[in-house]
ZATI-688889 format. One record per residue: x, y, z of N, C-alpha, C, O in turn. Coordinates in nm, 4 decimals. Each point is the difference from the previous one (the first is absolute). Example, Ala and Ser with C-alpha at 12.3 -4.5 7.8 and 13.67 -1.06 7.14 Angstrom:
       n_x       n_y       n_z      ca_x      ca_y      ca_z       c_x       c_y       c_z       o_x       o_y       o_z
    1.3190   -0.5690    0.7800   -0.0890    0.1190    0.0000    0.0900    0.1200    0.0000    0.1036   -0.0019    0.0665
   -0.1386    0.1069   -0.1385    0.0820    0.1190    0.0060   -0.0770    0.1090    0.0730    0.0509    0.1108    0.0169
This chain:
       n_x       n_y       n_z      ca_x      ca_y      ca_z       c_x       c_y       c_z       o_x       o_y       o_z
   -3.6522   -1.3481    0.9332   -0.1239   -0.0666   -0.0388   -0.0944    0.1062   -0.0570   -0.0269    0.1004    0.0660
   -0.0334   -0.1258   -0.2116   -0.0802    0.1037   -0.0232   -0.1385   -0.0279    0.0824   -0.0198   -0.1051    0.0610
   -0.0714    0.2107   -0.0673   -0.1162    0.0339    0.0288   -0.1316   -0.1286   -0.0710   -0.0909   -0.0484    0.0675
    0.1120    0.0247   -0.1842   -0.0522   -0.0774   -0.0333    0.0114   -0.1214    0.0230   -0.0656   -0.0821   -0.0641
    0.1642    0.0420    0.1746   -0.0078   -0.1123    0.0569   -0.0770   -0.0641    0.1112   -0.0206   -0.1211    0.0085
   -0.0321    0.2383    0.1004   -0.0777    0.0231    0.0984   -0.1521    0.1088   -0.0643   -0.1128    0.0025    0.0492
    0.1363    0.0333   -0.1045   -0.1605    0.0701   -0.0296   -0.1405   -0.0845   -0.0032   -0.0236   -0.1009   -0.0665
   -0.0582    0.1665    0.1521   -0.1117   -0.0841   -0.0173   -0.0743    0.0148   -0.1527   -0.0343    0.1116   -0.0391
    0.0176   -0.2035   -0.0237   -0.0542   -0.0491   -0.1752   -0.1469    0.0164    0.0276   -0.0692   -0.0655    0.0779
    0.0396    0.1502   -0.1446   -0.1304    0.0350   -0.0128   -0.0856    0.0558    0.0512   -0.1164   -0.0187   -0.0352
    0.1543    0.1156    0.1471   -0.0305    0.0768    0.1149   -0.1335    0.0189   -0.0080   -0.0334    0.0392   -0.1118
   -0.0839   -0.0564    0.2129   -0.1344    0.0767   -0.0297    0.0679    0.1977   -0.0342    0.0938    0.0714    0.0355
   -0.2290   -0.0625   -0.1326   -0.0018    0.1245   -0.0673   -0.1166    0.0655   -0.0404   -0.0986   -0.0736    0.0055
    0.0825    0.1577   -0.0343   -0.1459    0.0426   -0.0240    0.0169    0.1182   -0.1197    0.0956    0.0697   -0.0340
   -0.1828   -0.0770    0.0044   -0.0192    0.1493   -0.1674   -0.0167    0.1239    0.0899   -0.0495    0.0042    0.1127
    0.1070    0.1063   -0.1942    0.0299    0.1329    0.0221   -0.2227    0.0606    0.0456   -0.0498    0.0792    0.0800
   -0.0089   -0.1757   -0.1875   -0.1378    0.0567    0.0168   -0.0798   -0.1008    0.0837   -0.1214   -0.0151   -0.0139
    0.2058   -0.0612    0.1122   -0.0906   -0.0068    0.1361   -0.0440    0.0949    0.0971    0.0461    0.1140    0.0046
   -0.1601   -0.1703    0.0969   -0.0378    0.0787    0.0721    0.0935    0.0481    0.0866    0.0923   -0.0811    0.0072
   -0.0710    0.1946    0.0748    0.0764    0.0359    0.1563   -0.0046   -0.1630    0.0887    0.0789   -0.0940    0.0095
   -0.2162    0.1242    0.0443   -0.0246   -0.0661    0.0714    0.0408   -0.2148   -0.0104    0.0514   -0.0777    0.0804
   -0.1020    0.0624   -0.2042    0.0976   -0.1363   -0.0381    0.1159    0.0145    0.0180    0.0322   -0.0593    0.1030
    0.0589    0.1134   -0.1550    0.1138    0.0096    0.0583    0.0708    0.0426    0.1693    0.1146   -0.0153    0.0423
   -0.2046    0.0570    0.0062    0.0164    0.0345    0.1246   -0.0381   -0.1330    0.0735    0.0381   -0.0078    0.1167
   -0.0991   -0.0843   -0.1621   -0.0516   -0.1306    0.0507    0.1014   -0.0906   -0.0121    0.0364   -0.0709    0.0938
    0.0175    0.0681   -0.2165    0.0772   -0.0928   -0.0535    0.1637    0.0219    0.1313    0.0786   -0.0826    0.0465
   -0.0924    0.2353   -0.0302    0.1280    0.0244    0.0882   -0.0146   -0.0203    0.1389    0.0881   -0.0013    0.0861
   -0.1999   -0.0130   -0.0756   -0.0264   -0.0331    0.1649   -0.0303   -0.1318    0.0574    0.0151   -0.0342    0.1173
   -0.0768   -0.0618   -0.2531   -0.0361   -0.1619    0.0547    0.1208   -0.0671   -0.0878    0.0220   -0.1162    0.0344
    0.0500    0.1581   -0.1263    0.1353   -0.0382   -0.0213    0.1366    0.0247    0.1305    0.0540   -0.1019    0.0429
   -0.0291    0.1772   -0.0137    0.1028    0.0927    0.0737    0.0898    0.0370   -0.1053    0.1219   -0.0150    0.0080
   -0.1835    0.0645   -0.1090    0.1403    0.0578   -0.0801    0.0010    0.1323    0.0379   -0.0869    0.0599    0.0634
    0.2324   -0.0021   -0.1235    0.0399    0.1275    0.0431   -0.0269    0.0571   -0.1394   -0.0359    0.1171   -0.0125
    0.0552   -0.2101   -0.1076   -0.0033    0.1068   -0.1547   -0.1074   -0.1379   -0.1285    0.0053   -0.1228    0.0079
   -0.0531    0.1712   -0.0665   -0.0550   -0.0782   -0.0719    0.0208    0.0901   -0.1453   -0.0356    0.1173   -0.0114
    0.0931   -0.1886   -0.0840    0.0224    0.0427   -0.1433   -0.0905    0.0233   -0.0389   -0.0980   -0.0660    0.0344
    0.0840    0.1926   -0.1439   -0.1157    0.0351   -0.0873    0.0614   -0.0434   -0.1605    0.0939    0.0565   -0.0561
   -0.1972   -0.2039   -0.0137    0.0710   -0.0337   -0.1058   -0.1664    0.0280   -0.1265   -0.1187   -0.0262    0.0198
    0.1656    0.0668   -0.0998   -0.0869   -0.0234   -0.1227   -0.0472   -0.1035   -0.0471    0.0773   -0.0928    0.0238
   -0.1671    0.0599   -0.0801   -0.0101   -0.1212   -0.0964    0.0962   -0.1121   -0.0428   -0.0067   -0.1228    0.0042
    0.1037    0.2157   -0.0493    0.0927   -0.1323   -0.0757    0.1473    0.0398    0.1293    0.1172    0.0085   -0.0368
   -0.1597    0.0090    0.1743    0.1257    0.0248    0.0953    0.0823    0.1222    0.0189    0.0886    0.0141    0.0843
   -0.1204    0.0555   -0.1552    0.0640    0.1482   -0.0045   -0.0241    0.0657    0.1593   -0.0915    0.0407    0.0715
    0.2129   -0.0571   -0.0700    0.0469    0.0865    0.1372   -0.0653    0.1528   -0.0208    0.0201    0.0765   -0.0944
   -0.0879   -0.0600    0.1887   -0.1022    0.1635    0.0093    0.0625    0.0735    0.1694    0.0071    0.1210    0.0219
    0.0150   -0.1848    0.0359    0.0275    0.0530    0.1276   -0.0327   -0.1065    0.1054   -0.0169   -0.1166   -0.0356
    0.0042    0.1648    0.2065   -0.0112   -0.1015    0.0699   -0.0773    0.1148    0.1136    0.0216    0.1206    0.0120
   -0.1184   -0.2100    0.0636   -0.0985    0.0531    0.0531    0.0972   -0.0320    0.1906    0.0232   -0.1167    0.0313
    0.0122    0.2153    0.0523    0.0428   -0.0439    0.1146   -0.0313    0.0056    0.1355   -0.0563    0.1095    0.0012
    0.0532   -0.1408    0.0898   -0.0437    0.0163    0.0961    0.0241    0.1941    0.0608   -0.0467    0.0460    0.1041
    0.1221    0.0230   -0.1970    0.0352    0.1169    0.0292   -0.1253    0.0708   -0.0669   -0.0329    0.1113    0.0410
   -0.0206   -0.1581   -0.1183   -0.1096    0.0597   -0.0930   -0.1074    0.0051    0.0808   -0.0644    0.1016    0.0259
    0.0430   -0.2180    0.0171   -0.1078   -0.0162    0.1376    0.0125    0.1002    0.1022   -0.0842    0.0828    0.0347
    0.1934   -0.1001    0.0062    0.0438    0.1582    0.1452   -0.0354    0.0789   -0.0687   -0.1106    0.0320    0.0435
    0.1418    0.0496   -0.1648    0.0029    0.1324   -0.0287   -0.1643    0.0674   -0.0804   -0.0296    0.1109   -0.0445
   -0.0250   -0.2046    0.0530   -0.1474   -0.0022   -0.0051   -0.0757    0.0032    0.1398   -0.1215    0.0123    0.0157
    0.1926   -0.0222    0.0560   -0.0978    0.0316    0.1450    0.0677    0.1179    0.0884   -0.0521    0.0478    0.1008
    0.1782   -0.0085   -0.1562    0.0877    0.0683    0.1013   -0.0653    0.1274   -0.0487   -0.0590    0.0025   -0.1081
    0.0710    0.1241    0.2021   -0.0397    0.1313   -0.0720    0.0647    0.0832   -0.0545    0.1040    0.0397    0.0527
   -0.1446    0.0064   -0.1655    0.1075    0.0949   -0.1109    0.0910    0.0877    0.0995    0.0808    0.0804   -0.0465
   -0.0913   -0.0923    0.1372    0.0709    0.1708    0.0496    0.1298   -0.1364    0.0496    0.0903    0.0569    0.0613
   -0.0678   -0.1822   -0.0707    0.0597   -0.0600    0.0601    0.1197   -0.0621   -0.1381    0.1207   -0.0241   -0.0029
   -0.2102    0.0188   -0.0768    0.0460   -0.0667   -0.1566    0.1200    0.1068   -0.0393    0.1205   -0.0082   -0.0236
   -0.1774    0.0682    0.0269    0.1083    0.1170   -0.0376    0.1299    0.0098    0.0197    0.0371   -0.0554    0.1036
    0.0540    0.1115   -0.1727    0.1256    0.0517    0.0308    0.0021    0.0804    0.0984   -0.0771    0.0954   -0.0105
    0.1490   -0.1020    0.1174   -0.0066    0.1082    0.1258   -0.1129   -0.0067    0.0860   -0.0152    0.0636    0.1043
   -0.0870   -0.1705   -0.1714   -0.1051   -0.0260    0.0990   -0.0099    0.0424    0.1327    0.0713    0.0852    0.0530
   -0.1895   -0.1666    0.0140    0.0350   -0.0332    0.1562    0.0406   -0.0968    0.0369   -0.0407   -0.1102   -0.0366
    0.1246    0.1296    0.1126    0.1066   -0.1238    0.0642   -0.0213   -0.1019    0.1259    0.0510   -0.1074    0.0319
   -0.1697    0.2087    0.0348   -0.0738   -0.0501    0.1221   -0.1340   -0.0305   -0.0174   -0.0656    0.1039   -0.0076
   -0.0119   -0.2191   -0.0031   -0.1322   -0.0179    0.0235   -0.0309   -0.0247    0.1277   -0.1145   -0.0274    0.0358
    0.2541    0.0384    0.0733   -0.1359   -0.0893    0.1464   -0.1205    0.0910    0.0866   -0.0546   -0.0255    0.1073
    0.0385    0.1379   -0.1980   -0.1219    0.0682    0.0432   -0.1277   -0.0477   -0.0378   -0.0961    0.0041    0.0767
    0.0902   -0.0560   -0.2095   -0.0836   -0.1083   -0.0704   -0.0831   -0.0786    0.1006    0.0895   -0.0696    0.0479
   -0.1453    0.0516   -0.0156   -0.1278   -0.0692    0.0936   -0.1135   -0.0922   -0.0490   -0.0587    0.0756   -0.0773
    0.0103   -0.1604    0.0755   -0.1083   -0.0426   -0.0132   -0.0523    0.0147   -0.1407   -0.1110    0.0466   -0.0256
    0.2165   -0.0983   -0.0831   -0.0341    0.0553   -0.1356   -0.0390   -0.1249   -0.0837   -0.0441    0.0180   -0.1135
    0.0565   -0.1319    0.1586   -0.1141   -0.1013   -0.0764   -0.0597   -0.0057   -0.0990    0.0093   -0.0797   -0.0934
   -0.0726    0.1629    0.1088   -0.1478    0.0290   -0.1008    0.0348    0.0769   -0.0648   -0.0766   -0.0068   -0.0961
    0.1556    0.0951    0.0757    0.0550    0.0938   -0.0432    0.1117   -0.0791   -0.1123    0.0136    0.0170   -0.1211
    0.0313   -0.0748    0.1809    0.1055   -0.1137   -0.1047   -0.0796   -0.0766   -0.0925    0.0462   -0.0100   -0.1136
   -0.1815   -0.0592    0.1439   -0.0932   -0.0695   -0.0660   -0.0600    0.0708   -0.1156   -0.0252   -0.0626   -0.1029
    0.0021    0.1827    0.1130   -0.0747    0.1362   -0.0988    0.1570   -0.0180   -0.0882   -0.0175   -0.0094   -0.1215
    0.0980    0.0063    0.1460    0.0888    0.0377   -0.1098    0.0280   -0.1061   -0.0971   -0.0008    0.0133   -0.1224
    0.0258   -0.1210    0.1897    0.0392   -0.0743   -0.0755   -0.1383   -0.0781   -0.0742    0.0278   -0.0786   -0.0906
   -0.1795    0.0977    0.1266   -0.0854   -0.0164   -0.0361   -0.0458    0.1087   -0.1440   -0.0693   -0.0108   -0.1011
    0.1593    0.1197    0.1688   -0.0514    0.1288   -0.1029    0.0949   -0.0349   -0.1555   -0.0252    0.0607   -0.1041
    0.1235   -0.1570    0.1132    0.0870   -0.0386   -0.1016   -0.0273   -0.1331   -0.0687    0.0773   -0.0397   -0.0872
   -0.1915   -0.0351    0.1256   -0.0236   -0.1255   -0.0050   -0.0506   -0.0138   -0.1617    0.0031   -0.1032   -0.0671
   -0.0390    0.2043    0.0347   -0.0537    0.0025   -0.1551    0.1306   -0.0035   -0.1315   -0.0165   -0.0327   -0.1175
    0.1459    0.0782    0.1853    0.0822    0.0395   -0.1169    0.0634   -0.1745    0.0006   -0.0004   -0.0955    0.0777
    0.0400    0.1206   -0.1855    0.0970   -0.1253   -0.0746    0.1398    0.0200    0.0434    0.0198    0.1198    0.0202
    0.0605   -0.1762   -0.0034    0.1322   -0.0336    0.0450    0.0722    0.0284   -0.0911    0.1122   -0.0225    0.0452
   -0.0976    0.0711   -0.1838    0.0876    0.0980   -0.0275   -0.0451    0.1271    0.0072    0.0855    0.0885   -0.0039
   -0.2252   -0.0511    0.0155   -0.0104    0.1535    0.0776    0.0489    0.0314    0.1549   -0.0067    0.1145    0.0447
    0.0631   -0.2400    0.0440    0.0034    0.0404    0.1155    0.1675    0.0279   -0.0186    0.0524    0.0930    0.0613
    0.0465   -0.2038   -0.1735    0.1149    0.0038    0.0045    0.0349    0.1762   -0.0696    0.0977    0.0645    0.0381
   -0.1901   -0.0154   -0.1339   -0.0025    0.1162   -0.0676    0.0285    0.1070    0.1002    0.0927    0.0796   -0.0143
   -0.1700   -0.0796    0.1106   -0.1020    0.0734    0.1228    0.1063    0.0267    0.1396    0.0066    0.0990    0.0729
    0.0974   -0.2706   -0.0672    0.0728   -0.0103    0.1350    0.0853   -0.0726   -0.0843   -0.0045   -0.1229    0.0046
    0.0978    0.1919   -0.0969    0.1373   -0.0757   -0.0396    0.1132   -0.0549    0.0769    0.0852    0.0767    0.0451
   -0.0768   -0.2316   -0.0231    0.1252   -0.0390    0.0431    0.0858   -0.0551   -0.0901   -0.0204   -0.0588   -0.1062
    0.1616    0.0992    0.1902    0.0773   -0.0825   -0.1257    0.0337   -0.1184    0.0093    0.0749   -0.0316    0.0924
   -0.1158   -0.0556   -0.1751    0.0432   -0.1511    0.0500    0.0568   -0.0276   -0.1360   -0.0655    0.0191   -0.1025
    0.1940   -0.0665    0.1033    0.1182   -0.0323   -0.0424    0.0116   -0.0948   -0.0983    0.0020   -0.0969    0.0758
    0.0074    0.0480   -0.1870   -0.0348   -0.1479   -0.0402    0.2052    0.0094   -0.0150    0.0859    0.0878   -0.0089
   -0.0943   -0.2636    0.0150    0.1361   -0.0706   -0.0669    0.0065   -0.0905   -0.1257   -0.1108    0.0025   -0.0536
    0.1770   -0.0627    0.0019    0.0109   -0.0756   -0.0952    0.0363   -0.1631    0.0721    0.0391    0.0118    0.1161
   -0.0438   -0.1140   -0.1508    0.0370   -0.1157    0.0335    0.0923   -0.0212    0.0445   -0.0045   -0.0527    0.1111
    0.1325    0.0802   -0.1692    0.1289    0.0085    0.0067    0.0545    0.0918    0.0845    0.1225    0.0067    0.0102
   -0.2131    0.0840    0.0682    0.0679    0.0457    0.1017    0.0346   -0.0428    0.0936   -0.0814   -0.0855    0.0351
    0.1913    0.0977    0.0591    0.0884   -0.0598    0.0784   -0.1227    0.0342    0.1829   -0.0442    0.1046    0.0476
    0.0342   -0.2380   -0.0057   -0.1226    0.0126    0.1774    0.0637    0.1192    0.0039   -0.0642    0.1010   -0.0287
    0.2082   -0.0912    0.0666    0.0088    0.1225    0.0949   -0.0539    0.1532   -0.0150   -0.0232    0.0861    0.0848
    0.0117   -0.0870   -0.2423   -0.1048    0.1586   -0.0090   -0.1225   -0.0245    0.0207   -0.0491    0.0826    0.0769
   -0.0343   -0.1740   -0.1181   -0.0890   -0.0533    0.0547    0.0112    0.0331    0.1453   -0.0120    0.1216    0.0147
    0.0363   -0.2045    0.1330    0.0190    0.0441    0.0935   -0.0110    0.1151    0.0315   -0.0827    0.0315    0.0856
    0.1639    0.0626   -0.1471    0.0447    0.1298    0.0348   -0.1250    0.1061   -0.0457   -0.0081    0.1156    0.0414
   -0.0810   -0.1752   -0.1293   -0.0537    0.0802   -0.0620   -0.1537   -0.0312    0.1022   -0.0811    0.0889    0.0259
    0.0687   -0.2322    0.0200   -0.1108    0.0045    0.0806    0.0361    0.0210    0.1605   -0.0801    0.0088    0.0931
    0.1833   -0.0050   -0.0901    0.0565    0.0880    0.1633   -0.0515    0.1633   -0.0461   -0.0836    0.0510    0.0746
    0.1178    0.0074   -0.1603   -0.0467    0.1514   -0.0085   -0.0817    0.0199   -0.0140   -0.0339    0.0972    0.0674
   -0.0799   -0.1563   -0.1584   -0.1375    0.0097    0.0087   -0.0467   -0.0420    0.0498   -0.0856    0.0849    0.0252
    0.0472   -0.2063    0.0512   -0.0647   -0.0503    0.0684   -0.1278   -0.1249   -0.0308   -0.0851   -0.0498    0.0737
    0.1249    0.0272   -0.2374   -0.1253   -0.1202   -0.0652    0.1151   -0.0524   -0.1223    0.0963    0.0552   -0.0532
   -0.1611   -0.1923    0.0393    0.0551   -0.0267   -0.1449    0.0376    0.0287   -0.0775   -0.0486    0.1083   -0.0325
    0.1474   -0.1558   -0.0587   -0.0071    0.0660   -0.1444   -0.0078   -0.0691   -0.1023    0.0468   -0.1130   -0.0138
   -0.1181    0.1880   -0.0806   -0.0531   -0.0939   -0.0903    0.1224   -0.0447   -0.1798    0.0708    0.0871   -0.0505
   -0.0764   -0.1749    0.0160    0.1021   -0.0502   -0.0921   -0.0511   -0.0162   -0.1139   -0.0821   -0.0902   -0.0166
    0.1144    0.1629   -0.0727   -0.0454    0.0232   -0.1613    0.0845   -0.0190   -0.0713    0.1177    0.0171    0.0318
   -0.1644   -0.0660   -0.1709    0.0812   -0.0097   -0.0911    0.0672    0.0925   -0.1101    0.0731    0.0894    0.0426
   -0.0849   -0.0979   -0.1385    0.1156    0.1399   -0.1074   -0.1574    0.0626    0.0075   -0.0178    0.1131    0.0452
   -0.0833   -0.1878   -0.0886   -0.1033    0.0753   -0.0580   -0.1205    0.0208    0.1217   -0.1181   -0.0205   -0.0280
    0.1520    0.0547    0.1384   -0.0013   -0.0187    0.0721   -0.1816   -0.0577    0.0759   -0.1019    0.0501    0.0475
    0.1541   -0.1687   -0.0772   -0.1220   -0.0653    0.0489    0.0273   -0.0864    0.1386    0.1074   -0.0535    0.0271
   -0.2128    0.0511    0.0454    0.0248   -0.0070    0.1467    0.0458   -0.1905   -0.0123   -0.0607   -0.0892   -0.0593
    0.1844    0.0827    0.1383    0.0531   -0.1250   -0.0105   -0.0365   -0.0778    0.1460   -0.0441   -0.1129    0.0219
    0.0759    0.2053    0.0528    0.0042   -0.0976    0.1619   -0.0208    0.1835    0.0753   -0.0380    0.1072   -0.0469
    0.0915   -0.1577    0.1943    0.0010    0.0517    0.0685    0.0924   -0.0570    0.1171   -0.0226   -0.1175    0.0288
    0.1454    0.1965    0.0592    0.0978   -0.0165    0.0774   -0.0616    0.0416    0.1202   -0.0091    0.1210    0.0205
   -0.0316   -0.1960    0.0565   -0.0323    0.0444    0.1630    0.0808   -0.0538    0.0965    0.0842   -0.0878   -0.0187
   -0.1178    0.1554    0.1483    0.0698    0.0023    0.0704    0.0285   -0.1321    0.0758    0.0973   -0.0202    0.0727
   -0.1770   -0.0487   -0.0952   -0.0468   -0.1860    0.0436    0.0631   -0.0524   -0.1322    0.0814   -0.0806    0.0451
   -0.0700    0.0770   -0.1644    0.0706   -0.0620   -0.1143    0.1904    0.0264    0.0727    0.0861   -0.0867    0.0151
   -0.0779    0.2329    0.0142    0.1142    0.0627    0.0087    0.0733   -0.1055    0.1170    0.1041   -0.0648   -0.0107
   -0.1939    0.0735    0.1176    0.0767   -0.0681    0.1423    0.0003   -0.1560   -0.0223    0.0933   -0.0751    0.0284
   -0.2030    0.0431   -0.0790    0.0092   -0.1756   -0.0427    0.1652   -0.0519   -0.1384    0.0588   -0.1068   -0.0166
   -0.0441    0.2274   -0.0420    0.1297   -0.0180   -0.0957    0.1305    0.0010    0.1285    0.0849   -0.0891    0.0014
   -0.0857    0.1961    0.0958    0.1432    0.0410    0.0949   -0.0249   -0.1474    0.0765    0.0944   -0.0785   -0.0086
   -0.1766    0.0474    0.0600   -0.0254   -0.1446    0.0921    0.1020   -0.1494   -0.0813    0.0601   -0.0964    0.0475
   -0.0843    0.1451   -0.1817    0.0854   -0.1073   -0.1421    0.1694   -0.0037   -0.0150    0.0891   -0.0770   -0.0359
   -0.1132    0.2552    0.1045    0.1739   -0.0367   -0.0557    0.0875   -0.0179    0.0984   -0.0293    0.0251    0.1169
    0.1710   -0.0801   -0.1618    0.0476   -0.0806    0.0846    0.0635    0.1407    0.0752    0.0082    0.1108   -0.0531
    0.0357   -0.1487    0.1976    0.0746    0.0976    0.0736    0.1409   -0.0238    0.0441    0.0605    0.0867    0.0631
């Protein structure tokens, strides 16, 4: 079964030159894990994720390669989390994707659930489904994904 059989059609999305903070809204009174960044006429730009959110509050010495591996010394840091992600509230959402690059994966229609699956078992959010030119078509989640396995026969 391709991908474009289960993809959600028309996914909420938002422009590359929204605010942080709108988008941080949209991910928290939605429950999404990824929201597409489309242009004007749908042009796939990237996707804003709930990983973008963590790595805007987490501290550089942690972001890093070889980071720190242990925070439970961390105490009472609240406010400290609030300053950061407050201190980022001004940039636009392709300066944050610029800033905290993830890779999120796109497919074509015709790709077969199971990379799909496989591809949101490793990352951990949606993926989004574009066309040749690649304009944002749908989106494959993990609720589209399990409502398709519930369909087929066993």
């Amino acid at each position: 079964m391709p991908c474009e059989d289960i993809m959600v059609r028309n996914p909420d999305s938002l422009s590359p030159d929204t605010p942080l903070w709108d988008g941080l809204m949209m991910l928290a009174e939605r429950g999404h894990r990824i929201i597409p960044l489309v242009s004007g006429d749908r042009q796939y730009q990237g996707a804003l994720t709930r990983l973008h959110l963590l790595s805007l509050v987490l501290p550089d010495a942690v972001t890093i390669e070889d980071g720190l591996k242990n925070l439970g010394f961390v105490r009472g840091q609240m406010p400290v989390l609030r300053a950061r992600l407050e201190a980022g509230r001004h940039l636009t959402l392709q300066e944050v994707l610029q800033r905290h690059p993830v890779d999120v994966p796109t497919i074509k229609p015709g790709t077969a659930i199971m990379e799909a699956i496989w591809l949101m078992y490793k990352d951990g959010f949606g993926v989004p489904v574009v066309d040749d030119d690649n304009r944002l078509l749908g989106l494959v989640t993990g609720k589209a994904a399990v409502r398709a396995l519930k369909q087929m026969p066993v």
